[in-house]
C-alpha positions as CSV (number, residue, x, y, z in Angstrom):
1,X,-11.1,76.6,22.5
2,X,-8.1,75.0,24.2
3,X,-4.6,74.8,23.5
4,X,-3.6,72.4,20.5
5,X,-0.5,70.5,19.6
6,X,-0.1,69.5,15.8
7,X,1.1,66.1,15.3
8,X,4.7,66.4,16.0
9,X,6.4,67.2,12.4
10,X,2.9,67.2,10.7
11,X,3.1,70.9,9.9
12,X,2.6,71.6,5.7
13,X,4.1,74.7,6.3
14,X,5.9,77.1,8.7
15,X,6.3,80.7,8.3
16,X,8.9,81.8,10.7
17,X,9.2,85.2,12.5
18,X,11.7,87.1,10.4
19,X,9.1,87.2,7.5
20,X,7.2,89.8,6.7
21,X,4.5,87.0,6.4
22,X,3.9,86.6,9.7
23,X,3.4,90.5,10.2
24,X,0.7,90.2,7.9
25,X,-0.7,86.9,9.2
26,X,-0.7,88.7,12.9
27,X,-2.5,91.8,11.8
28,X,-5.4,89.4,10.1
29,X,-5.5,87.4,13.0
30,X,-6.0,90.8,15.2
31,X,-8.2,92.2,13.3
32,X,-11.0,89.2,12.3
33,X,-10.8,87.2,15.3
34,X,-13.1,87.2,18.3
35,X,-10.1,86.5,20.4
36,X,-6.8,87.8,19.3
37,X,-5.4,88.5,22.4
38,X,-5.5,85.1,23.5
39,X,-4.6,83.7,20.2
40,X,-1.5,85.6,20.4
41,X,-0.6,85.6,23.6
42,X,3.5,86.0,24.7
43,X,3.8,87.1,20.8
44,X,4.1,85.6,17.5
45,X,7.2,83.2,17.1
46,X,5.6,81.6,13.6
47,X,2.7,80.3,12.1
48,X,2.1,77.1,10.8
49,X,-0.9,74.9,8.4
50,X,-1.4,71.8,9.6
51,X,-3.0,68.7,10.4
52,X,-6.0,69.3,13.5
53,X,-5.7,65.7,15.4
54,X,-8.9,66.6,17.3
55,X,-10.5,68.2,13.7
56,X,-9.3,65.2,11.3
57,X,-8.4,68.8,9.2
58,X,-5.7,71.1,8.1
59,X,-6.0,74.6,10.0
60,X,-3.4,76.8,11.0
61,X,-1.5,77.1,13.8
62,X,-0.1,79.9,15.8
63,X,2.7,79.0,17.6
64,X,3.4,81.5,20.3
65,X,7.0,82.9,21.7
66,X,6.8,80.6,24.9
67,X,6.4,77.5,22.7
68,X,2.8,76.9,23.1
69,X,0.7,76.1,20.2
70,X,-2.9,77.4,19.2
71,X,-5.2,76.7,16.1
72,X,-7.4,79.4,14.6
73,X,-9.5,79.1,11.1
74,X,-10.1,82.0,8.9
75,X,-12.8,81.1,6.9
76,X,-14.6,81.5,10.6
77,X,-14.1,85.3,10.2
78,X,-16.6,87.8,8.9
């Protein structure tokens, strides 16, 4: 799946790096998806559920620590 950008200020919710949130969100994400090291890539900056403008859903978002933006779904995981 490519990279996606949310709908600029369409985020529902941000969790930002200096929560212990996003640790937890991070180890999820390594552990139950087929591709955490690209989710992830440069690092975790934040995470954030939003609206998918290629879905028509809400999903979350990973934003990385270079800026870019990737989606990922947990109910997807095993």
């Amino acid at each position: 799946m490519e990279e996606t950008e949310p709908v600029a200020n369409q985020a529902l919710a941000t969790v930002e790096k200096e929560e212990t949130s996003v640790e937890k969100i991070s180890d999820s994400l390594k552990k139950g998806h087929s591709e955490p090291k690209r989710k992830i890539g440069t690092g975790v900056r934040a995470f954030q559920i939003g609206y998918h403008p290629k879905f028509k859903s809400c999903c979350f978002f990973v934003v990385k620590e270079d800026d870019s933006v990737d989606d990922f779904n947990f109910s997807k995981w095993d």
